[in-house]
C-alpha positions in Angstrom: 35.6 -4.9 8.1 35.6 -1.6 6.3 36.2 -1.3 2.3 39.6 -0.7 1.9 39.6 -3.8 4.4 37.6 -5.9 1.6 39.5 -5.1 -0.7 42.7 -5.6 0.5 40.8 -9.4 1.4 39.7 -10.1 -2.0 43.4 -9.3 -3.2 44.7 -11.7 -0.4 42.1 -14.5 -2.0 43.7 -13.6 -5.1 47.4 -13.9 -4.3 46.7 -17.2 -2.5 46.0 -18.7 -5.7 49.8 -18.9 -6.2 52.5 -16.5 -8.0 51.3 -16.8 -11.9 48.4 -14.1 -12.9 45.2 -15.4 -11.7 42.0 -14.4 -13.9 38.3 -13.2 -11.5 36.6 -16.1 -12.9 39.0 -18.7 -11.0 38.6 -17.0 -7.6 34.8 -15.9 -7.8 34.4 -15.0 -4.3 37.1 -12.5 -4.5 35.9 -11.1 -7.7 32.6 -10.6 -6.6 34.1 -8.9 -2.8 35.9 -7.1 -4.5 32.9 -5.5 -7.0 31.0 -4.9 -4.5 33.7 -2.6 -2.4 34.2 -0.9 -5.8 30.7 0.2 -6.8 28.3 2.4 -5.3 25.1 0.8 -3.4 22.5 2.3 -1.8 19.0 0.9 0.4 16.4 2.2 -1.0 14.5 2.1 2.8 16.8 1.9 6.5 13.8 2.4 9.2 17.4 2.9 11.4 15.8 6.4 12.5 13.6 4.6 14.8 17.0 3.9 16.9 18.2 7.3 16.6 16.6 9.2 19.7 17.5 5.9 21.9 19.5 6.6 25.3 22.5 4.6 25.5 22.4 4.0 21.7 25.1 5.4 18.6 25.0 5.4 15.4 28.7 5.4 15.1 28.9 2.2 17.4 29.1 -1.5 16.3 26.3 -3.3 17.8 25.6 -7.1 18.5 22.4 -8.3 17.1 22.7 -10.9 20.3 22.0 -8.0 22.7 20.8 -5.4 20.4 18.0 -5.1 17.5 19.2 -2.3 15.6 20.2 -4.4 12.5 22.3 -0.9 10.7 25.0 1.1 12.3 28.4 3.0 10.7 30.9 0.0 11.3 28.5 -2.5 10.2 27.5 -0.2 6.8 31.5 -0.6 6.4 31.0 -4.4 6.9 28.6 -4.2 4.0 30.1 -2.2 1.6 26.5 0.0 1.9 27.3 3.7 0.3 24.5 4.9 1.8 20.6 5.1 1.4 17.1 6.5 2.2 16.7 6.9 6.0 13.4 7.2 6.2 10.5 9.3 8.5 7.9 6.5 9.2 4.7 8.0 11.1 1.9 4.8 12.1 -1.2 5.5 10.7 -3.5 6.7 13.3 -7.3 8.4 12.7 -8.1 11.0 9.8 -9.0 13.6 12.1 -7.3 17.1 12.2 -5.9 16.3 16.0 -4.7 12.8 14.4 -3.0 15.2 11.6 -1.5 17.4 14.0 -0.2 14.9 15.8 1.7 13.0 13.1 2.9 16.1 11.8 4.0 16.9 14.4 5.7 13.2 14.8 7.0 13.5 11.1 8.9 17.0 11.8 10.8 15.5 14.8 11.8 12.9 13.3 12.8 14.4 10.3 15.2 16.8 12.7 16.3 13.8 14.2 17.9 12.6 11.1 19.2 15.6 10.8 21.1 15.8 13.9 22.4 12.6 14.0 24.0 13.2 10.1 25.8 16.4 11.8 26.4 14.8 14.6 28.4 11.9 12.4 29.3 14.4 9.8 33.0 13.3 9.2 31.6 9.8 7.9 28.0 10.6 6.6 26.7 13.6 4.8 23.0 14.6 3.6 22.2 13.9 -0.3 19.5 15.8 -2.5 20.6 14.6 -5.5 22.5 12.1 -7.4 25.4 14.5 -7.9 25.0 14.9 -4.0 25.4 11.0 -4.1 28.1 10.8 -6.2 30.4 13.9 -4.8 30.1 12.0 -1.0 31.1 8.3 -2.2 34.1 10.3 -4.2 34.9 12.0 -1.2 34.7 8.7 1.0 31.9 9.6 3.2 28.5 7.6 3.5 25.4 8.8 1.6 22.2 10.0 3.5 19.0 10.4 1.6 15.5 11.1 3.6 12.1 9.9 2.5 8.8 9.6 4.1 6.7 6.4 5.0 3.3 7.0 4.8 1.8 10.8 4.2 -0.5 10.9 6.4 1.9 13.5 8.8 0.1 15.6 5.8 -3.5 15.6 6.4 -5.4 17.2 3.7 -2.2 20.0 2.8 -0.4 18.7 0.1 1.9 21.8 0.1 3.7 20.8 3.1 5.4 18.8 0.7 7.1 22.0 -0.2 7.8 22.1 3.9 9.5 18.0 3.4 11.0 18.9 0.1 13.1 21.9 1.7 13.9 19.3 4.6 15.8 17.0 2.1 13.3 14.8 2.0 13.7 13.1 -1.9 11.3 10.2 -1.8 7.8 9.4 -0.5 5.3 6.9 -0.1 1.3 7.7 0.1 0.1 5.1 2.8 1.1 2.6 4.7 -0.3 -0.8 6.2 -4.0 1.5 6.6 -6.5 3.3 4.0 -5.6 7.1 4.5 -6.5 10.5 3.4 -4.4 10.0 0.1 -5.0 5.9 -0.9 -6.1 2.3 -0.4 -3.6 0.4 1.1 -2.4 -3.1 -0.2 -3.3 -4.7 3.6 -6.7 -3.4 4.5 -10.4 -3.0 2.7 -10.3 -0.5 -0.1 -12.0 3.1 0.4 -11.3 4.7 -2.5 -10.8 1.6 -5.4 -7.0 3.3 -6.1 -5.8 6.9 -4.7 -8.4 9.5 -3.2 -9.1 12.7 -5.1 -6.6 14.4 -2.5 -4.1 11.5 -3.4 -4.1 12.5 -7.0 -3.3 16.1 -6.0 -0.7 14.2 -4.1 1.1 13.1 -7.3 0.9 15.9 -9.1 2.4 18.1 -6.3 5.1 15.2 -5.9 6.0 15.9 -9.9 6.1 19.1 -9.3 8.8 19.4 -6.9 11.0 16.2 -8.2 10.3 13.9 -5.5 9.9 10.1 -6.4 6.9 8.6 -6.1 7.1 5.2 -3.7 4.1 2.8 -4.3 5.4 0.3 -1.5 2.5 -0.5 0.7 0.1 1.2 -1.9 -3.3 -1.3 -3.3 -2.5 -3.0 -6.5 -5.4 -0.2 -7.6 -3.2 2.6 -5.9 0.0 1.4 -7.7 -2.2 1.6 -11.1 -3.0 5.2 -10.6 0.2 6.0 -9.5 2.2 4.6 -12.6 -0.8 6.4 -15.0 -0.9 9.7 -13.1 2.8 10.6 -12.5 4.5 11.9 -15.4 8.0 10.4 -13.9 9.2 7.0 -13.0 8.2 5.6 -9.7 9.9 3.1 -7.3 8.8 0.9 -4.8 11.5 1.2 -1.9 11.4 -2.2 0.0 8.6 -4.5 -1.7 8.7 -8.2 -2.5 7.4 -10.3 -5.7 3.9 -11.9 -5.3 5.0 -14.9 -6.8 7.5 -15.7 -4.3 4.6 -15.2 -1.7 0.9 -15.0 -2.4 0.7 -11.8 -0.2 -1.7 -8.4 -1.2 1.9 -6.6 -0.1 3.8 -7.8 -2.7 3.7 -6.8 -6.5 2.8 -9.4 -8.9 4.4 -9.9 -12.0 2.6 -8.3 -14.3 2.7 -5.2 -12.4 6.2 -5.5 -12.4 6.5 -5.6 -16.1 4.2 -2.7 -16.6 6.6 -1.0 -13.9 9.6 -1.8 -16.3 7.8 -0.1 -19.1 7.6 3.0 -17.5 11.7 3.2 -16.6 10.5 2.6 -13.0 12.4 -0.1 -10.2 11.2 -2.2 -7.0 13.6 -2.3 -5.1 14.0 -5.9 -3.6 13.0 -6.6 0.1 13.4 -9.4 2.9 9.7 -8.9 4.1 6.7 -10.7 3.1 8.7 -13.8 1.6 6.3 -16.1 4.1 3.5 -14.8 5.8 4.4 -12.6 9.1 4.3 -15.1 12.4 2.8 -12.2 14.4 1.9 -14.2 17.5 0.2 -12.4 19.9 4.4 -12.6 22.3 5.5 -11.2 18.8 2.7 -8.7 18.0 3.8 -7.9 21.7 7.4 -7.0 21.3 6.7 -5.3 17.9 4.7 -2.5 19.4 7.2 -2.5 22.4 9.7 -1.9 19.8 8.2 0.9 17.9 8.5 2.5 21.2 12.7 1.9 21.8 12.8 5.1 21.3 11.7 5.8 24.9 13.0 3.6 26.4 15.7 3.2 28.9 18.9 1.5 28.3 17.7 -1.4 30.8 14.2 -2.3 29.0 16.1 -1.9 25.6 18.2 -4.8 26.6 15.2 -6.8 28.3 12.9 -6.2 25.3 16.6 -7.4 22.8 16.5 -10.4 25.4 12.8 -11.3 25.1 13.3 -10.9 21.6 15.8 -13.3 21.1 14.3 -15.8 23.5 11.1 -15.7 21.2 13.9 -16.6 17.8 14.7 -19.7 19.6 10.9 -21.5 19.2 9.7 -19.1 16.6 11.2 -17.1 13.8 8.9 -14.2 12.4 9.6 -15.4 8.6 9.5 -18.6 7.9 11.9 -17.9 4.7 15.9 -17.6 4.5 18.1 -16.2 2.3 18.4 -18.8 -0.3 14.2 -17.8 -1.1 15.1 -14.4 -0.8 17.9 -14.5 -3.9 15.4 -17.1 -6.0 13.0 -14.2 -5.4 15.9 -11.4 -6.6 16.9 -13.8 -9.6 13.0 -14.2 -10.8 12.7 -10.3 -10.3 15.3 -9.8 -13.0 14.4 -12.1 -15.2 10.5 -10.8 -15.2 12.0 -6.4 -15.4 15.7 -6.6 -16.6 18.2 -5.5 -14.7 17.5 -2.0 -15.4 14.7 -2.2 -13.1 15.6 -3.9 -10.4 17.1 -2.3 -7.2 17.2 -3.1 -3.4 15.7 -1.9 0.2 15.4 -4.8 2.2 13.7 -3.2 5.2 16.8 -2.6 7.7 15.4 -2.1 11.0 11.4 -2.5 9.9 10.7 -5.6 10.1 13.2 -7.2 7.7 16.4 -9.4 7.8 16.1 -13.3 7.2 18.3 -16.4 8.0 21.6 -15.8 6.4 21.0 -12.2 5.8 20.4 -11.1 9.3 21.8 -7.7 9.1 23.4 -4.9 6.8 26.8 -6.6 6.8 25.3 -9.9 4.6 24.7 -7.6 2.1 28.0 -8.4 -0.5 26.5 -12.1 -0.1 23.5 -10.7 -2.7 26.9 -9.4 -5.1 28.3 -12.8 -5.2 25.1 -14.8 -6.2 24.4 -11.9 -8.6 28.2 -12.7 -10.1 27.3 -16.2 -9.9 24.4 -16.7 -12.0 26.4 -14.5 -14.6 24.9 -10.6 -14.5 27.5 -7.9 -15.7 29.3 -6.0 -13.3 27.6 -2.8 -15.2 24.3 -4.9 -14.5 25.0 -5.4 -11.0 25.7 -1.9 -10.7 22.5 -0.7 -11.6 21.0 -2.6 -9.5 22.6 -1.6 -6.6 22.4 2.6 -7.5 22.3 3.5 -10.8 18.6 2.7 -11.2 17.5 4.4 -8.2 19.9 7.6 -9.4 18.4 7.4 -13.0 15.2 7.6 -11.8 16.1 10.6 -8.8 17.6 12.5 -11.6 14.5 12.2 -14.1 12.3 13.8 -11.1 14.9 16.8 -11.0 15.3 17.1 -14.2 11.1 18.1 -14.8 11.1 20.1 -11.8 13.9 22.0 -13.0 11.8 22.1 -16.5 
């Protein structure tokens, strides 16, 4: 269903309660359906690009998560009540040589069209956004939100001024590394190198700061995440991360970290991942690199590798966690930050989605347990944008300066 759909149910909810004036706090579900088609929420981190190039595939159709994997498309964002969010350039790490560089830029710059094209393409619903004004103007106007950002810098190789290159793409928000030590940083899931960020990874930041683009420590070493919060002179985020005490996991940010996050007017956005530890059997580990690779693939081994997929789900699930963990996770979060601190990027189409939140669509499910245990709507509202805005517009605001 679309918004003016969910609204028009959450006043049907309402009226059913009979004639007489009936107050929100008697019919909860509709109070809470009906706040989240109201505000503005973003996802701080939609791998959905990885689907883009796919033959067959549209980003304007509804797909079945029984015969497709995609777990984002437009009628399902309208499901959601989802604004918008960071669609995201995601290059695999590969060797830190200059052919490996050349060949991820040159990965990185397609894809980044890519998005592009397919935004044009669907331009009557979905329109780029640089800035939070950019944000706001498109959810006035009715039409979806589309920030870029970039997983993993290595596409750079030792050039930090093709973030100048990025930043005149659109591209708002980046992350140094990613599940592998690079050029620029330790990462959280393999043997430090550099004990934090490289000497080239501090050049990083500062060139970051210089042109107003947030600083995402997801994936980054607890060391890495240190540095960043020292070095940069603005807030950062981390776009789709999960809390350490919820799962003992190097991934995840502990609590501590959090709070020290907090201090700094930074967010973590909130994630589905890394709740359990990753069932990457070797038929998994199979089908995941298959996946990265959908791309390529024809419409006929898209549906087998969906069918193998779904076959696997019915002896093992990759997480071994559900969406009742995932909201005890969201609720500790808060209570550790505030909810000025909190925001959410559950990892759409990259590995995320859990029993009972399988796909975008589940998403007003997190507005009504937020309503439930008894956050503002203001509260709530922050948390799903006006965290991630505050903090865009405190990066535009010093470059500007």
């Amino acid at each position: 269903m679309n918004r003016i759909t969910i609204l028009l149910a959450a006043s049907a909810l309402t009226a059913l309660g009979g004639c007489t004036t009936t107050t929100a706090t008697s019919n909860p579900g509709a109070d809470a359906a009906a706040l989240h088609a109201r505000i503005l929420t973003l996802d701080t981190h939609l791998d959905t690009p990885l689907h883009f190039a796919r033959e067959g595939w549209s980003f304007a159709d509804r797909h079945d998560l029984a015969t497709d994997l995609a777990q984002l498309d437009i009628p399902r964002m309208d499901d959601g009540a989802l604004d918008g969010g960071f669609f995201v350039t995601y290059t695999e790490q590969g060797p830190l040589t200059a052919e490996g560089y050349a060949a991820a830029l040159a990965h990185a710059r397609a894809r980044s069209d890519l998005i592009d094209r397919t935004m044009v393409k669907h331009a009557d619903r979905i329109g780029p956004a640089r800035t939070a004004a950019d944000a706001r103007r498109l959810n006035r106007a009715g039409r979806l939100i589309a920030f870029k950002a970039i997983e993993n810098s290595y596409p750079l190789g030792d050039d930090v001024s093709l973030l100048v290159e990025f930043h005149a793409k659109g591209v708002r928000m980046a992350g140094p590394v990613h599940s592998k030590n690079n050029q620029f940083a330790d990462s959280a899931t393999d043997t430090p190198r550099w004990n934090g960020l490289s000497p080239l990874g501090k050049a990083w930041v500062a060139e970051m700061n210089r042109l107003g683009m947030v600083i995402d420590a997801s994936h980054a070493s607890d060391a890495a995440f240190d540095q960043l919060l020292e070095l940069s002179k603005y807030p950062i985020i981390l776009s789709h991360s999960s809390l350490r005490s919820a799962n003992d996991h190097p991934r995840n940010l502990d609590e501590g970290r959090l709070r020290a996050l907090a201090a700094k007017n930074g967010a973590m956005c909130l994630s589905t991942i890394f709740l359990s530890e990753m069932n990457l059997s070797p038929a998994r580990a199979e089908l995941f690199a298959m996946y990265e690779q959908i791309g390529t693939m024809s419409p006929a081994e898209q549906a087998d590798l969906t069918r193998r997929w779904r076959e696997l789900d019915k002896t093992e699930q990759m997480w071994d966690a559900d969406f009742e963990k995932f909201i005890a996770m969201v609720l500790r979060a808060i209570e550790v930050a505030g909810p000025d601190h909190i925001c959410f990027g559950a990892d759409w189409d990259g590995g995320g989605g859990l029993v009972g939140i399988e796909d975008i669509s589940a998403q007003p499910k997190i507005t009504a347990r937020l309503k439930a245990a008894g956050y503002s709507d203001a509260d709530i509202a922050k948390m799903w944008s006006g965290n991630v805005l505050r903090i865009l517009e405190a990066q535009g605001r010093g470059a500007a300066r």
